[in-house]
C-alpha positions as CSV (number, residue, x, y, z in Angstrom):
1,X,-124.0,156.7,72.3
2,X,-122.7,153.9,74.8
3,X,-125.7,155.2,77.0
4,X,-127.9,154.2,74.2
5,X,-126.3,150.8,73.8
6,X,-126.2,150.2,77.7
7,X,-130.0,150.6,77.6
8,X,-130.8,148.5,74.8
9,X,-128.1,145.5,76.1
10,X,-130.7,145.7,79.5
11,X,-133.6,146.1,77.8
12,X,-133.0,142.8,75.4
13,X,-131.6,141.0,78.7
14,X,-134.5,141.7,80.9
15,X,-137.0,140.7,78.0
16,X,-135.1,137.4,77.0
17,X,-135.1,137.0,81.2
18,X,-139.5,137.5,81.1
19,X,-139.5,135.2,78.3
20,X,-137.6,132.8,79.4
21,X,-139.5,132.9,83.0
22,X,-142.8,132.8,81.1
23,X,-141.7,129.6,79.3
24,X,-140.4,127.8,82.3
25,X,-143.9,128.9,84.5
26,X,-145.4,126.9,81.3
27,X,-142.7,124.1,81.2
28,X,-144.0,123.5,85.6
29,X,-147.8,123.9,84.4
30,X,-147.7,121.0,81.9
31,X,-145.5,118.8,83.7
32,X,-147.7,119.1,87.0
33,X,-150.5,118.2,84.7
34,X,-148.8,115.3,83.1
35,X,-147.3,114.0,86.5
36,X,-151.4,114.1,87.4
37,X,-152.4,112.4,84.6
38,X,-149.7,108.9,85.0
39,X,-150.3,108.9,88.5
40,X,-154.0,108.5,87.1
41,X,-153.1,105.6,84.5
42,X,-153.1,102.6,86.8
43,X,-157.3,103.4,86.8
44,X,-157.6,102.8,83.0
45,X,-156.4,99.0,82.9
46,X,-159.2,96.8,82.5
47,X,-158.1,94.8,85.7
48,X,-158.0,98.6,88.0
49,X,-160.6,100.2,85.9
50,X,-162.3,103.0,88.3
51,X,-164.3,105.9,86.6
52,X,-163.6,108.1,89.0
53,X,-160.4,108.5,88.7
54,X,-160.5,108.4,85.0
55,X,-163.0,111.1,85.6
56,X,-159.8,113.0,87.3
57,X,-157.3,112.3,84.2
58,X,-160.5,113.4,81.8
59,X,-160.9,116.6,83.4
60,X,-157.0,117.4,83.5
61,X,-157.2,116.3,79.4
62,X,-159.6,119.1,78.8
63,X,-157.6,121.5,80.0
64,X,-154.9,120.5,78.0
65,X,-156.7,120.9,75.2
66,X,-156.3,125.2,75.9
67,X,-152.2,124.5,76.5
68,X,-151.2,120.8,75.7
69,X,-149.7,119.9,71.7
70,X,-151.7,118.3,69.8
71,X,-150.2,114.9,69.9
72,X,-150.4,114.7,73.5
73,X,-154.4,115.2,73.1
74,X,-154.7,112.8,70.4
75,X,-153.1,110.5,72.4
76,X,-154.8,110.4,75.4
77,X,-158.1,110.2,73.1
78,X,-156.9,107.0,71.3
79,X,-156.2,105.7,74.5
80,X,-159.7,106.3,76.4
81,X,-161.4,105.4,73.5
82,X,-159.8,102.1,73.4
83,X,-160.0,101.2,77.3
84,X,-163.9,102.3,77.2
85,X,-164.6,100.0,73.8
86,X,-165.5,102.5,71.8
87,X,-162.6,101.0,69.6
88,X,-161.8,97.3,69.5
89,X,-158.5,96.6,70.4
90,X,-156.2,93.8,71.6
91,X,-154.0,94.4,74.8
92,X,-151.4,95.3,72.6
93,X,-152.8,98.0,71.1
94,X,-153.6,99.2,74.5
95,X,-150.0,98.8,75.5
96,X,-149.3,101.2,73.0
97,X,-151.5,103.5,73.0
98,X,-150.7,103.9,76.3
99,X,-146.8,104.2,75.5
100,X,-147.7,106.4,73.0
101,X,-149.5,109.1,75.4
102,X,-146.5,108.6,78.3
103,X,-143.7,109.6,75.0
104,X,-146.0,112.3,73.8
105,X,-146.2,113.7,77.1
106,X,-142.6,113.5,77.8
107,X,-141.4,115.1,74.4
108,X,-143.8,118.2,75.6
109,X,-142.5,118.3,79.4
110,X,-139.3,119.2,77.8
111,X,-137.8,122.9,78.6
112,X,-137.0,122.9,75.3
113,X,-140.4,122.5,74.4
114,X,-141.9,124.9,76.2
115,X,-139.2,127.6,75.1
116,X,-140.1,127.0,72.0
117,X,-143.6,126.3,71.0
118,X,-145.0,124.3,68.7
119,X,-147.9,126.9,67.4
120,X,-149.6,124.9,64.6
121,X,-153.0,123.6,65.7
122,X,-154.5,121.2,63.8
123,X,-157.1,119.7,65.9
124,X,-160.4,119.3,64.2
125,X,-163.6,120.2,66.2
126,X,-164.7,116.6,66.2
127,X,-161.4,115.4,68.0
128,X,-162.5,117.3,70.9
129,X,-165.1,116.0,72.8
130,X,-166.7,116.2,76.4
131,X,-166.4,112.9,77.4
132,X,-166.5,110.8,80.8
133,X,-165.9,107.5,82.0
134,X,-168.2,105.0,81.6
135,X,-168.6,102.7,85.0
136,X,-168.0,99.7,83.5
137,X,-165.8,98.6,80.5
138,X,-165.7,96.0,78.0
139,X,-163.3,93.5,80.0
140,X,-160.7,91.6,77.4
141,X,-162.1,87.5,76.6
């Protein structure tokens, strides 16, 4: 009987060991993504607006939309649509939609949050859309 036991204590170790492993590979994945997309940000001010390089942080959204929470793609669409004018906004509402995608993206680089995922997907079909940068932006009066 302790043969049985002995197997089954490896068996759960080696499979919380994967798991763990599989969560941390997704924990790296994200956060490489996310480091991409702030070293991006400096591109979406009005002043540094270049659409190739929000080209670069657009394409890196879309694949977040397979693997990134939902809050972190809602985010960075808030934010795009305000820098492009598809929403008005004041700098302030800028400031914080940008603030609001850096804390989304932080509370998701977490190895908490990747060993345990949030699973609930409530993005509606309309919230994702293929979208590039336009070359030139409304600039603030």
């Amino acid at each position: 009987m302790s043969a049985f036991w002995a197997l089954t204590a490896s068996a759960a170790i080696g499979a919380t060991a994967w798991l763990y492993q599989k969560a941390w590979e997704r924990h790296e994945r994200r956060s490489k993504q996310y480091e991409e997309i702030i070293d991006l940000l400096p591109a979406f001010t009005a002043e540094n607006w270049d659409h190739r390089q929000v080209d670069k942080a657009i394409k890196i959204q879309r694949r977040l939309w397979l693997i990134g929470p939902d809050k972190v793609v809602r985010a960075f669409n808030k934010l795009l649509a305000m820098m492009q004018g598809d929403v008005k906004s004041t700098d302030e509402e800028r400031d914080r939609a940008l603030g609001d995608l850096v804390i989304e993206m932080r509370r998701d680089s977490t190895l908490w949050a990747a060993l345990v995922p949030r699973c609930r997907a409530t993005l509606l079909p309309e919230e994702i859309k293929l979208r590039s940068a336009k070359r030139d932006i409304p600039r603030p009066s």
